[in-house]
MARDRENPA-753899 format. One line per field, with one value per atom (N, C-alpha, C): residue number from 0; atom name; x, y, z. Coordinates in nm, 4 decimals. Layout:
% residues N
num = c(NUM	...) .
atome = c(CA	...) .
c1 = c(X	...) .
c2 = c(Y	...) .
c3 = c(Z	...) .
This chain:
% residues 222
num = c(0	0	0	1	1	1	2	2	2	3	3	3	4	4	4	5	5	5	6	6	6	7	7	7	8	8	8	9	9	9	10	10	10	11	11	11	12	12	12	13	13	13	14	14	14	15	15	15	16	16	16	17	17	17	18	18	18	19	19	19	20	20	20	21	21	21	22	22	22	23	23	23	24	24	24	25	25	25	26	26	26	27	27	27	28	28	28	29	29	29	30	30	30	31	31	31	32	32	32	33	33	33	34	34	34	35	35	35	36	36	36	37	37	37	38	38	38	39	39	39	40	40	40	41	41	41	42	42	42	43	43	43	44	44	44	45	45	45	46	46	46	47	47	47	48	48	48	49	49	49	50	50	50	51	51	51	52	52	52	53	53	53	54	54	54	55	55	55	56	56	56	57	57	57	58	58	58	59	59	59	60	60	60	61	61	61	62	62	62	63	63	63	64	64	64	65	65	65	66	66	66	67	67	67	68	68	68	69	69	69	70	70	70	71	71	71	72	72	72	73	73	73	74	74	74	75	75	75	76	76	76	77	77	77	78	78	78	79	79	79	80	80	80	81	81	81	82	82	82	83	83	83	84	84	84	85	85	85	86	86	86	87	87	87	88	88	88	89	89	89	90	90	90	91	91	91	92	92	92	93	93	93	94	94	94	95	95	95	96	96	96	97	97	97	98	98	98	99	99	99	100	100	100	101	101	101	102	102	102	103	103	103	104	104	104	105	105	105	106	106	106	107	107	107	108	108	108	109	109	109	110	110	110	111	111	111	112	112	112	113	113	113	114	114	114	115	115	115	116	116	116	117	117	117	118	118	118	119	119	119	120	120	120	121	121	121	122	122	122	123	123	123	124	124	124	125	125	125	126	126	126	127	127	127	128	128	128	129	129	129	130	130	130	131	131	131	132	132	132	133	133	133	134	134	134	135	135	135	136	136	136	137	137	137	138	138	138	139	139	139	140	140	140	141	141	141	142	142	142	143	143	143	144	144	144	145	145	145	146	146	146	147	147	147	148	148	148	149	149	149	150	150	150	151	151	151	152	152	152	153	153	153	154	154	154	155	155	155	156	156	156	157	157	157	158	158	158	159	159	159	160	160	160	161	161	161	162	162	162	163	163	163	164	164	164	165	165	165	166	166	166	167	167	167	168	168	168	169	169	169	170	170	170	171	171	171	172	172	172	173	173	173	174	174	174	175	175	175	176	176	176	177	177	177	178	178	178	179	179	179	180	180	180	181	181	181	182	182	182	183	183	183	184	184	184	185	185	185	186	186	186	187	187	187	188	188	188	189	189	189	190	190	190	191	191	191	192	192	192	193	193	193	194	194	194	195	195	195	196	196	196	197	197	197	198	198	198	199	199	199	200	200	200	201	201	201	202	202	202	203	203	203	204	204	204	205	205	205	206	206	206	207	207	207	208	208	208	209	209	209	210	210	210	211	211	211	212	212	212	213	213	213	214	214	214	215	215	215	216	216	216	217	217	217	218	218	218	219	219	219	220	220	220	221	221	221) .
atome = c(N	CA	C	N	CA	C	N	CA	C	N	CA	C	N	CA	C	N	CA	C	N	CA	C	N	CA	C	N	CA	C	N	CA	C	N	CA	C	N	CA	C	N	CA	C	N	CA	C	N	CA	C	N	CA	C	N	CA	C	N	CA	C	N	CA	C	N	CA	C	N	CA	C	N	CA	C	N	CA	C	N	CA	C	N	CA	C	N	CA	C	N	CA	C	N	CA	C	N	CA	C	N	CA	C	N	CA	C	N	CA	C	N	CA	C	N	CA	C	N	CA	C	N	CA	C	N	CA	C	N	CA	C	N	CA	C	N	CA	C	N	CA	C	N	CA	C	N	CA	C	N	CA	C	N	CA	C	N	CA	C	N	CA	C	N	CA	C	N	CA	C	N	CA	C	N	CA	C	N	CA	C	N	CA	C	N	CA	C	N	CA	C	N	CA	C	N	CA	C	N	CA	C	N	CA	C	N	CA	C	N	CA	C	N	CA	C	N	CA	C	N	CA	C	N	CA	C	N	CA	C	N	CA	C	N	CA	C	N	CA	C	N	CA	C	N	CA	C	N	CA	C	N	CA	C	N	CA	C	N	CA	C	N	CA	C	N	CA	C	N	CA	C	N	CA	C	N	CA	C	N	CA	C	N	CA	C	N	CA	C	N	CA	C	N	CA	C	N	CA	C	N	CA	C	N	CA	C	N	CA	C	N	CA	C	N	CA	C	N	CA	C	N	CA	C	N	CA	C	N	CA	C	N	CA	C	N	CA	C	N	CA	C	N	CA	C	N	CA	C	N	CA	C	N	CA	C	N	CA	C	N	CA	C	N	CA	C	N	CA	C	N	CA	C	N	CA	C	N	CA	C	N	CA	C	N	CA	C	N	CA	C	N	CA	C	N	CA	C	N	CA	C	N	CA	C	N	CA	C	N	CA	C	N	CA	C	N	CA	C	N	CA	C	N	CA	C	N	CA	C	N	CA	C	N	CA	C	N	CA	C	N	CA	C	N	CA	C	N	CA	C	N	CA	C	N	CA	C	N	CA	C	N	CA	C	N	CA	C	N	CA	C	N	CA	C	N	CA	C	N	CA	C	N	CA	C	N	CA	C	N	CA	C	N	CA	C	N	CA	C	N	CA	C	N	CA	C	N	CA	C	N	CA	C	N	CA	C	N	CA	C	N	CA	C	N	CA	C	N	CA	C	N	CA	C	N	CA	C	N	CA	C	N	CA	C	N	CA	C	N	CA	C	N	CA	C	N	CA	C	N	CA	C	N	CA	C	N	CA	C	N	CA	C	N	CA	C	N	CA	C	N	CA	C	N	CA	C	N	CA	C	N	CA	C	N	CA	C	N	CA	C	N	CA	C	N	CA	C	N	CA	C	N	CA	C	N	CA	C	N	CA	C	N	CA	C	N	CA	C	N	CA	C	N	CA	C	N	CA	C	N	CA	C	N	CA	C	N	CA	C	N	CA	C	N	CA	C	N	CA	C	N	CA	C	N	CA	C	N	CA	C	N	CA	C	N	CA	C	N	CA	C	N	CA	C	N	CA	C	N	CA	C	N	CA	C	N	CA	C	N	CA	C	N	CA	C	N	CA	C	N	CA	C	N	CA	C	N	CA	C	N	CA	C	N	CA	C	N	CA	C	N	CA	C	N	CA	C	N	CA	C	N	CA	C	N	CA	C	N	CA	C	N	CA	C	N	CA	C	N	CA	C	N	CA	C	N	CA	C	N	CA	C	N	CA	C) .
c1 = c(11.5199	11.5836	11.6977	11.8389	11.9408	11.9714	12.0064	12.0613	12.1003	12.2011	12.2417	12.1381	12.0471	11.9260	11.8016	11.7900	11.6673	11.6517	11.8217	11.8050	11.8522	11.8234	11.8762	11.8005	11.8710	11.8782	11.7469	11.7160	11.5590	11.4669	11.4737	11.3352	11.2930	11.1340	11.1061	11.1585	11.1971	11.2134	11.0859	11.0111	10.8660	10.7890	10.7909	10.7311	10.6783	10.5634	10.5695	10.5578	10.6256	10.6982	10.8526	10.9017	11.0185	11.0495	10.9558	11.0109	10.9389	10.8619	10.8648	10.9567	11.0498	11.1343	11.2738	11.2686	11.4174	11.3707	11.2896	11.2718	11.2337	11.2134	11.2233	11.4046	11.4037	11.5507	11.6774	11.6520	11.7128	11.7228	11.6072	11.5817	11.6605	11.6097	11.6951	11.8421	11.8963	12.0696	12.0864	12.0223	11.9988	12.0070	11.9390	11.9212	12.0452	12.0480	12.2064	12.3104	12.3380	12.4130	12.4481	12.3449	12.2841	12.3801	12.2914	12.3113	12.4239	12.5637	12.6539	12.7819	12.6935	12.7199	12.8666	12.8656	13.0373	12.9772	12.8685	12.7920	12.6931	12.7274	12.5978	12.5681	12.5850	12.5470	12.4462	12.4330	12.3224	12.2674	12.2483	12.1416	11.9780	11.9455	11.8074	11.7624	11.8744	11.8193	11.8102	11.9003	11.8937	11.8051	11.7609	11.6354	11.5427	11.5040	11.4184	11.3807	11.4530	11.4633	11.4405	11.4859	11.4855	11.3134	11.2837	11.1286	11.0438	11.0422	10.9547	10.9798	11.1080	11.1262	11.0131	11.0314	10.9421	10.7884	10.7619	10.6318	10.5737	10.6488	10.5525	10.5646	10.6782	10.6503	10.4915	10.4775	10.3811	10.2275	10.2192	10.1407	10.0917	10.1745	10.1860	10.0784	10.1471	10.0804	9.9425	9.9263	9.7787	9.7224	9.7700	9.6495	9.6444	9.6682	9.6496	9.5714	9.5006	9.4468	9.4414	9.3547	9.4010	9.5363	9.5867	9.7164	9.6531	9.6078	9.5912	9.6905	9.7623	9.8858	9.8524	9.8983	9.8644	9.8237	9.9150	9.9009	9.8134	9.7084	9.6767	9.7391	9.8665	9.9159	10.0968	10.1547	10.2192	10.3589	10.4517	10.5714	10.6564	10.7384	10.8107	10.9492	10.9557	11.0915	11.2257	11.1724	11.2877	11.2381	11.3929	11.3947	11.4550	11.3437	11.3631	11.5054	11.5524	11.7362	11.7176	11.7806	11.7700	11.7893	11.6998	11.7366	11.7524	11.8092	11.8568	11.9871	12.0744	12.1599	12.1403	12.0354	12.0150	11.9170	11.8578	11.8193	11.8467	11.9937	12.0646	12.1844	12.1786	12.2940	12.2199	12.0700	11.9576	11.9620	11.9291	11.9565	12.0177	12.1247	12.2999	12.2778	12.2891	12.2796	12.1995	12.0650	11.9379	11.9058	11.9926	11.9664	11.9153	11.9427	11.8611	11.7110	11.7195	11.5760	11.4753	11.5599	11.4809	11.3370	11.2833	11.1522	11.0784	10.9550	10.8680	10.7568	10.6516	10.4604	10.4057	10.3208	10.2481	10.0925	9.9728	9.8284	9.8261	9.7950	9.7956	9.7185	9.5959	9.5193	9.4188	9.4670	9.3929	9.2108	9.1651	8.9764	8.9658	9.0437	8.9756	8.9900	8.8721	8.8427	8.9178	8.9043	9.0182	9.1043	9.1980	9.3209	9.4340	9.4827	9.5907	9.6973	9.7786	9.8951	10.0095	10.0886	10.1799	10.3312	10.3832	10.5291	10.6294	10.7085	10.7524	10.8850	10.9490	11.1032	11.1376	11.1785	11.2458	11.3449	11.4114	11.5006	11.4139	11.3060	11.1790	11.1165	11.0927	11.0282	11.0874	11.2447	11.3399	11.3647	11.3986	11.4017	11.2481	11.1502	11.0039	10.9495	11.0402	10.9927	11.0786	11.2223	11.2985	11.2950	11.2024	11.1940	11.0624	10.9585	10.8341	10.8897	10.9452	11.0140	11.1271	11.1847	11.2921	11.2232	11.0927	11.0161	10.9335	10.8806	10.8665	10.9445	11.1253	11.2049	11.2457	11.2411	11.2759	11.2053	11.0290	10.9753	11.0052	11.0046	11.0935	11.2117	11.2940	11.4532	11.3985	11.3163	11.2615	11.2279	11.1865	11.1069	10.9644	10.8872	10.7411	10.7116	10.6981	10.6773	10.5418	10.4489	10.2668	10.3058	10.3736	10.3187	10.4097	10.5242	10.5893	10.5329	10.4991	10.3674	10.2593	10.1791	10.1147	10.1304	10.2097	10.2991	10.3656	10.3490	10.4334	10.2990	10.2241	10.0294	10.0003	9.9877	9.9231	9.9613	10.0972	10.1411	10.1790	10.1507	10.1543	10.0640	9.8881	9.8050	9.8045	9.8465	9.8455	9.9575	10.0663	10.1927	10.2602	10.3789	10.4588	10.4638	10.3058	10.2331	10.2638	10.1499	10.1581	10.2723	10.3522	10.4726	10.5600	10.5819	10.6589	10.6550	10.4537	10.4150	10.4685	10.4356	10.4817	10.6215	10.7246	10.8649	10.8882	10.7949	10.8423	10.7864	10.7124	10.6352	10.6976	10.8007	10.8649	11.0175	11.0712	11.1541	11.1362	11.0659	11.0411	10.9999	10.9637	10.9449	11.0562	11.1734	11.3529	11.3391	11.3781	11.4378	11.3460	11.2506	11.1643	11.2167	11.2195	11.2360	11.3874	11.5005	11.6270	11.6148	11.5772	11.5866	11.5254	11.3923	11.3748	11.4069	11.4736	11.5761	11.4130	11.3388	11.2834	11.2441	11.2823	11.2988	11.2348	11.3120	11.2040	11.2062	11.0027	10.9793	10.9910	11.0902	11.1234	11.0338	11.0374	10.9608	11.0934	11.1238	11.2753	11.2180	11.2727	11.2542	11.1254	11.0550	10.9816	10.9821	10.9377	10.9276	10.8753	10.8562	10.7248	10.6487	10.6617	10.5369	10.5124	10.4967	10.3986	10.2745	10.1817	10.0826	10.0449	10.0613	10.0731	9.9355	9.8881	9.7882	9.8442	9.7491	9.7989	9.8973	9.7899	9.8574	9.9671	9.9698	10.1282	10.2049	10.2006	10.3033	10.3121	10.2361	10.3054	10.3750	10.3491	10.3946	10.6019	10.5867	10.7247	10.8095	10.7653	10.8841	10.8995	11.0608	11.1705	11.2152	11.3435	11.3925	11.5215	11.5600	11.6779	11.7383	11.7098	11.7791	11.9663	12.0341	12.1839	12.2749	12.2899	12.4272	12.4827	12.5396	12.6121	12.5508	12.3866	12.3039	12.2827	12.2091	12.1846	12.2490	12.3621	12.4751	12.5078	12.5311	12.5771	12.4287	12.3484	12.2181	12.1453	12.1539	12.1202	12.0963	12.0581	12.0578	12.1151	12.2101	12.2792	12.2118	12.2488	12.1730	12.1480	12.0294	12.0369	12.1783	12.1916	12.3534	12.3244	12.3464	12.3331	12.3652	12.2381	12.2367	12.2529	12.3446	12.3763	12.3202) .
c2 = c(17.5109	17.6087	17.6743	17.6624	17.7448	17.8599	17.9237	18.0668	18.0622	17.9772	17.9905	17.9474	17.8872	17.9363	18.0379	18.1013	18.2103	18.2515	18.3476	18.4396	18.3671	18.2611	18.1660	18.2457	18.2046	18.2645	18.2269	18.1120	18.0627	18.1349	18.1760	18.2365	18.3661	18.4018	18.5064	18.6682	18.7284	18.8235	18.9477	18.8961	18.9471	18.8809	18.7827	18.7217	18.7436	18.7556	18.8043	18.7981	18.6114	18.5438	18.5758	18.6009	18.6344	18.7833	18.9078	19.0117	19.0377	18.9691	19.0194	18.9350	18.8122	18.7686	18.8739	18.9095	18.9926	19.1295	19.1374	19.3048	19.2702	19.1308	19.1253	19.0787	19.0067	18.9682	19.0557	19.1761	19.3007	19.3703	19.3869	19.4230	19.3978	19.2344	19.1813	19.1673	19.1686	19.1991	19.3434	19.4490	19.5955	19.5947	19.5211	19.6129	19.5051	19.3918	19.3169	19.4063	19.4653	19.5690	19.6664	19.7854	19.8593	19.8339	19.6969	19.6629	19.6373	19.6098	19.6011	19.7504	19.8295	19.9817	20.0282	20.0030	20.0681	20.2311	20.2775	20.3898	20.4315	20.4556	20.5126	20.5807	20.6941	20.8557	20.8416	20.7282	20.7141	20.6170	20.5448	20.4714	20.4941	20.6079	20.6477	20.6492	20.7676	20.7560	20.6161	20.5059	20.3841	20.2651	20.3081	20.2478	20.2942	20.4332	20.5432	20.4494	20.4157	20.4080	20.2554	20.1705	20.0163	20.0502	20.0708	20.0245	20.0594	20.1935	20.2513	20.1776	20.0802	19.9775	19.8463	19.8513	19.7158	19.7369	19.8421	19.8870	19.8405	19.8918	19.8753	19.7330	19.6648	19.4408	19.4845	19.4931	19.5248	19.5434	19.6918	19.7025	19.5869	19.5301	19.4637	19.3159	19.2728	19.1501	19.1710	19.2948	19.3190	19.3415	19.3881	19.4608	19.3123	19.1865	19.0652	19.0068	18.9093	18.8276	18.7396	18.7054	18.5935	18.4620	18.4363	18.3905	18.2449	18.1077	17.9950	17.8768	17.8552	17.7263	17.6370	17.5602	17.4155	17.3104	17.3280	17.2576	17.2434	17.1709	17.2421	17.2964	17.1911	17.2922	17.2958	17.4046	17.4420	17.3383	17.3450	17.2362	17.2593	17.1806	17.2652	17.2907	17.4303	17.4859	17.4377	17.3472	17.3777	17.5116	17.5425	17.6277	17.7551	17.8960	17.9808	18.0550	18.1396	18.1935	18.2965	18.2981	18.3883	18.5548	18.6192	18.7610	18.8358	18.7980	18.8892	18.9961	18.9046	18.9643	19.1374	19.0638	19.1852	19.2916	19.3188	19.3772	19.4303	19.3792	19.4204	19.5477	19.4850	19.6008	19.7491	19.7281	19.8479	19.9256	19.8790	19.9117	19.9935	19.9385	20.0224	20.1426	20.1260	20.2299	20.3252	20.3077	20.4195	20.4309	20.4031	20.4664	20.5778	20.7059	20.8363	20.8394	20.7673	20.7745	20.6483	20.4952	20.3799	20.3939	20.4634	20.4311	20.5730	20.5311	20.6151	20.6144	20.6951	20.6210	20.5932	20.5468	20.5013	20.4050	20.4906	20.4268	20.3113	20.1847	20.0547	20.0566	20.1324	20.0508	20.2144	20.2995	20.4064	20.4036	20.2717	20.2900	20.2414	20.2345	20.1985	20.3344	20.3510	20.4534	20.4799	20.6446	20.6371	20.5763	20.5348	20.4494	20.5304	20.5140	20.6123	20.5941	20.6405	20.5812	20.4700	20.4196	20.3441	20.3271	20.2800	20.2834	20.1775	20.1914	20.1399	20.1225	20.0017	20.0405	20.0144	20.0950	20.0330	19.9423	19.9090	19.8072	19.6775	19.6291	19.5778	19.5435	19.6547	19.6176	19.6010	19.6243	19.5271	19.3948	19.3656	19.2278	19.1397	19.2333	19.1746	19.1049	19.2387	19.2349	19.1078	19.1214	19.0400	18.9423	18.8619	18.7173	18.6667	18.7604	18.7143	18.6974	18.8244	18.7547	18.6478	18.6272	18.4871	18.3779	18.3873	18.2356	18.2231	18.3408	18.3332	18.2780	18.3253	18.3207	18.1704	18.1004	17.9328	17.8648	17.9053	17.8392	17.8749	18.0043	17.9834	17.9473	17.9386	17.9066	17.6913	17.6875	17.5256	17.4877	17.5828	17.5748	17.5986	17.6167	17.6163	17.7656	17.7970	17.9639	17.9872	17.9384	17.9819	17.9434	17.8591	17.8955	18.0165	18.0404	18.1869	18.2526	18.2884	18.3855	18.4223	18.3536	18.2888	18.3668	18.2893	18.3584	18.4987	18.5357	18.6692	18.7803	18.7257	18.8142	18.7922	18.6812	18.6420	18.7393	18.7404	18.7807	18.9375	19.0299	19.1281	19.2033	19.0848	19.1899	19.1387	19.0546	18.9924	19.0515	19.0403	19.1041	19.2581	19.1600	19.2852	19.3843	19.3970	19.5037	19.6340	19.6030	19.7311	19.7929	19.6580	19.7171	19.7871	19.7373	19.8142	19.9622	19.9617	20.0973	20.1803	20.1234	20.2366	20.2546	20.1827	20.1933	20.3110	20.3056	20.3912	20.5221	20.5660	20.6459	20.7173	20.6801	20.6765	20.7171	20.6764	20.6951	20.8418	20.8642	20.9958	21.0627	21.0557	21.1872	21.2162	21.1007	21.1488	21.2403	21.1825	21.2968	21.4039	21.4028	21.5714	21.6272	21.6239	21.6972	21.7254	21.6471	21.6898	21.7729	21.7800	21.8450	21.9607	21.9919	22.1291	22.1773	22.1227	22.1690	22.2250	22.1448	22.1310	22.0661	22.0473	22.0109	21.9053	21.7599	21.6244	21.5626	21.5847	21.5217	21.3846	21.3052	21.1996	21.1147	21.0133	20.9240	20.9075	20.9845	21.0046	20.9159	20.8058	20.7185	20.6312	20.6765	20.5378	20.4246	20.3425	20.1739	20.1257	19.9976	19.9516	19.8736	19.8489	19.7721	19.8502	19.9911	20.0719	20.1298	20.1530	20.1989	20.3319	20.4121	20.5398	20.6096	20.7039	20.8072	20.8556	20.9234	21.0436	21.1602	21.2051	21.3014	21.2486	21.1387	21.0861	21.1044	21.0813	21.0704	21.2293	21.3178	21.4460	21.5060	21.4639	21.5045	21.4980	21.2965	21.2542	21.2824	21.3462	21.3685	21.4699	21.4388	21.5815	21.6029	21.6149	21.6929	21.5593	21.5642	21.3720	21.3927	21.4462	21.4382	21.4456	21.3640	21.3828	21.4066	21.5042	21.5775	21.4786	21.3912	21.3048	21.2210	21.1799	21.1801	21.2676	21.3596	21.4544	21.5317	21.5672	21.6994	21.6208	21.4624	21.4482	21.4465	21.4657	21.5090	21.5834	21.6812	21.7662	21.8954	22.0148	22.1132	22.2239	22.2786	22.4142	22.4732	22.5218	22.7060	22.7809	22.8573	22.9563	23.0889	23.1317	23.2463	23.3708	23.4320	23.5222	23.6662	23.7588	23.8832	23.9874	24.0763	24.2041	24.3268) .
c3 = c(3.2633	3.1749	3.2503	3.2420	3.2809	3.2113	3.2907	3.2840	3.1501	3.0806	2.9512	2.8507	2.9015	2.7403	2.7806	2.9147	2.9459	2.8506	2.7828	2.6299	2.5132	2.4626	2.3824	2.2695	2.1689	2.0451	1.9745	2.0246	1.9655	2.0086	2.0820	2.1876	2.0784	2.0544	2.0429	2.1255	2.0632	2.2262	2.1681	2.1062	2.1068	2.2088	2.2235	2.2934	2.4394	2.4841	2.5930	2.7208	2.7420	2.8787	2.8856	2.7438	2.7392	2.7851	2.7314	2.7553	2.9045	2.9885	3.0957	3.1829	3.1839	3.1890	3.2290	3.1034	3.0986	3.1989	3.2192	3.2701	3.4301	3.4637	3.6142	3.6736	3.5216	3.5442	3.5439	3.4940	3.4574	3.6290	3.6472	3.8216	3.9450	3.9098	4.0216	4.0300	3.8894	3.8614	3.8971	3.8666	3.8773	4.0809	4.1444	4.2575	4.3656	4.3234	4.3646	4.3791	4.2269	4.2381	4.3227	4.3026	4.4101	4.5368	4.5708	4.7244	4.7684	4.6915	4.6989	4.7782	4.7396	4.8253	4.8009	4.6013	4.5433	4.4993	4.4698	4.4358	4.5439	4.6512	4.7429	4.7557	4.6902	4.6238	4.5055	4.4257	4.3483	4.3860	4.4812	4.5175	4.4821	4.5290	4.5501	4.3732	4.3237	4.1665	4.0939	4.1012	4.0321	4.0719	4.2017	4.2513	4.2121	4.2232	4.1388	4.0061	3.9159	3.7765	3.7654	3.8654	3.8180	3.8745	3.9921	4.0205	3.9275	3.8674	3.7457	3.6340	3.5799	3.4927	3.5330	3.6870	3.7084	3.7182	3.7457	3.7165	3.6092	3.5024	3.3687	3.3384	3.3883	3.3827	3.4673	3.6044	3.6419	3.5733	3.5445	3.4485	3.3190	3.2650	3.1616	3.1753	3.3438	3.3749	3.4071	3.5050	3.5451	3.4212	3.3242	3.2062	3.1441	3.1747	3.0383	3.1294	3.0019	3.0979	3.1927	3.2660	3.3770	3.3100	3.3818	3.3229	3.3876	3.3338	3.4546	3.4383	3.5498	3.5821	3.4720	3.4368	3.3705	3.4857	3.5847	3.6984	3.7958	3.8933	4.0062	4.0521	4.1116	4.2434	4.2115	4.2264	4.2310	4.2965	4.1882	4.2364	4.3108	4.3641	4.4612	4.4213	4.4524	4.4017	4.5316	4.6603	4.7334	4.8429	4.9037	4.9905	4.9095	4.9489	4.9239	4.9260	4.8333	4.8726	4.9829	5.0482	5.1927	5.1497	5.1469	5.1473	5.2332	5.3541	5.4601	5.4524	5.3626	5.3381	5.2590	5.1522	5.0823	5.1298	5.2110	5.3243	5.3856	5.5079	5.5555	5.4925	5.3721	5.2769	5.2281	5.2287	5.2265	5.2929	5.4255	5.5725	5.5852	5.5661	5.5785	5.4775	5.3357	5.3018	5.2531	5.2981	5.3078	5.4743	5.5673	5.6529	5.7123	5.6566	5.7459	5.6816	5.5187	5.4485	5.4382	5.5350	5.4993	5.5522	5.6555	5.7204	5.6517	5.5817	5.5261	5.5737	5.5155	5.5739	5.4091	5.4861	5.3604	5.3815	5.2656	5.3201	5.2611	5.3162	5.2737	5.1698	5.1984	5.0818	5.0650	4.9773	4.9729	4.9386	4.8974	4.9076	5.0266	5.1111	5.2392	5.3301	5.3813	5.4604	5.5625	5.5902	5.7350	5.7590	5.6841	5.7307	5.7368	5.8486	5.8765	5.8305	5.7819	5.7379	5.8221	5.8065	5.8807	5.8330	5.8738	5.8787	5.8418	5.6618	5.6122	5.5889	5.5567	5.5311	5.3617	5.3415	5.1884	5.1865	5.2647	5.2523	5.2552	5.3744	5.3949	5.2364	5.1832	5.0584	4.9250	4.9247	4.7703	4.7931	4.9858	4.9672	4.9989	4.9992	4.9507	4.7869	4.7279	4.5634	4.5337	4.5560	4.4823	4.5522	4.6623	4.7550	4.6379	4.5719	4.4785	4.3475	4.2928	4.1597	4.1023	4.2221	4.2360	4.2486	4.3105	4.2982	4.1594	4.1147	3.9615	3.8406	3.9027	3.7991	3.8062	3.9063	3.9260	3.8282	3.8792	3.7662	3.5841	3.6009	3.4141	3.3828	3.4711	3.4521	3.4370	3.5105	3.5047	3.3872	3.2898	3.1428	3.1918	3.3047	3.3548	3.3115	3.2114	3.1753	3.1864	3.1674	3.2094	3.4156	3.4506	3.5891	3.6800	3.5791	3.5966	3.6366	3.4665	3.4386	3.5216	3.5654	3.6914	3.7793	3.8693	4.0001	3.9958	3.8750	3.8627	3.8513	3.7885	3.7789	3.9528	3.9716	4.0630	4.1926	4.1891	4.3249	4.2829	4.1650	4.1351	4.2345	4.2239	4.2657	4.3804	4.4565	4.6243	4.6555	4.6066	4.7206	4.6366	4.5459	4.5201	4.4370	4.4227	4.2857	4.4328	4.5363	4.5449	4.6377	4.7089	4.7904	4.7013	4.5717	4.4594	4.4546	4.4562	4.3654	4.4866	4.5931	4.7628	4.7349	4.7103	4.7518	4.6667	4.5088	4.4152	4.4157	4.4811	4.5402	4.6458	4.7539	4.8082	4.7821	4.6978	4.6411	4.5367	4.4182	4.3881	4.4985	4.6063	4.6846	4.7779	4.7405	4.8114	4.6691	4.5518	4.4726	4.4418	4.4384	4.4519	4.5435	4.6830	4.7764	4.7785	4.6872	4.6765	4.5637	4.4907	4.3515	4.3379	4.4279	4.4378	4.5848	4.6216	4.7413	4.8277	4.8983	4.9598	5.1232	5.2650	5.3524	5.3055	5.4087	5.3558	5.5026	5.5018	5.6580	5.6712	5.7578	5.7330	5.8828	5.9563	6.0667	6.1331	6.2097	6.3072	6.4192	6.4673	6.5762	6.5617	6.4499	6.4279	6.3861	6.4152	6.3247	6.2962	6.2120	6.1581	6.2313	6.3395	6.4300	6.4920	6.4998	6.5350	6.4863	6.5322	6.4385	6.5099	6.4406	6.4808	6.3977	6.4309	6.3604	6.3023	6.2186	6.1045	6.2161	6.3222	6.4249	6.4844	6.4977	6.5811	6.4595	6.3391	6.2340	6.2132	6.1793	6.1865	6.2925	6.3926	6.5718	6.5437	6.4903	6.5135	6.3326	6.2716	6.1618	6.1284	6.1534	6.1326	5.9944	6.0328	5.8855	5.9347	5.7828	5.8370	5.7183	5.6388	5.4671	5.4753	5.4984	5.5100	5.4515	5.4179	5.3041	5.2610	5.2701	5.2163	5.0794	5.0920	5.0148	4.9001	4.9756	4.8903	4.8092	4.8384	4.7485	4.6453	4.5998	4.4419	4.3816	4.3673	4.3114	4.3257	4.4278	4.4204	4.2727	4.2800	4.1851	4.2180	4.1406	4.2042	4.2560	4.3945	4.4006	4.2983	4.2905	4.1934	4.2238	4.0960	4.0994	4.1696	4.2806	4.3056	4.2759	4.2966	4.1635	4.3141	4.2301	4.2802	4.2258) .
């Protein structure tokens, strides 16, 4: 299936390989963009907004039922498209805010938090939904489907839900003009304690960011 019939006029767009189709496909055109770094004053909000879009594809797949291949085993798409690039352009421009914490797996006991990058986790999401989208662009729409459930609840269900989680707590902490403790000199192959992670984060929030979204000061009374 090429690009010029994904939205072909035949297709149901009730349908619902089609509409979770368009809403991963919407994403990954959505955060390309982004990464391109012509708006880097709204970065955080339009990431904000595409991940909570991909959520509910998310939601959608986990709440149906088991989705099963036609196939045993899975065909081969070839070699994966390299997302370093798009990574690297993250990098660059969520710098003072790319490294966050975050508990891997909150029913597991005592687990301390650890140390994430958001740039790390768009070119995570969009390396799982590009191997989804091969197989429907192929016409293979149940092993899409598939791979897109499948790896919801194995990979990029919950790196998503973290990034987005992550992301509203940049714009909370800009919006009620609140200090935001950021992981100043940490990285992600460290594994740090809860106490090492409060020890090492400062305050990092960089004007340049923050002031086009920010909220006025309140007016001052005499």
């Amino acid at each position: 299936m090429s690009d010029a019939t994904l939205h072909a006029a035949h297709q149901d767009p009730d349908d619902f390989a089609v509409q979770i189709a368009d809403q991963i496909e919407s994403f990954i055109v959505a955060v390309t963009e982004v990464a391109k770094g012509d708006e880097p004053d709204s970065a955080v909000p339009f990431l904000l907004l595409e991940f909570s879009q991909l959520m509910l594809a998310g939601g959608r797949l986990g709440a149906h039922e088991d989705i099963l291949p036609e196939e045993r085993y899975e065909p081969d798409l070839g070699p994966e498209p390299d997302v370093d690039e798009l990574r690297e352009r993250f990098a660059v421009i969520l710098e003072p805010i790319d490294v966050y914490s975050e508990v891997f797996d909150p029913y597991e006991p005592r687990k301390a938090p650890v140390a994430a990058r958001i740039s790390d986790d768009i070119a995570g999401v969009v390396t799982d939904l590009r191997h989804g989208m091969a197989h429907y662009r192929a016409g293979r729409t149940t092993e899409a489907l598939w791979w897109w459930q499948f790896s919801y609840f194995s990979s990029w269900g919950s790196t998503a839900s973290a990034t987005l989680r992550a992301l509203q707590s940049l714009v909370a902490h800009v919006r009620l003009d609140q200090p935001l403790p950021a992981l100043d000199g940490l990285d992600t192959d460290q594994d740090l304690g809860e106490d090492a992670l409060a020890e090492e984060a400062g305050r990092v929030m960089a004007a340049e960011i923050a002031a086009p979204w920010a909220c006025p000061p309140p007016a001052e009374t005499y």
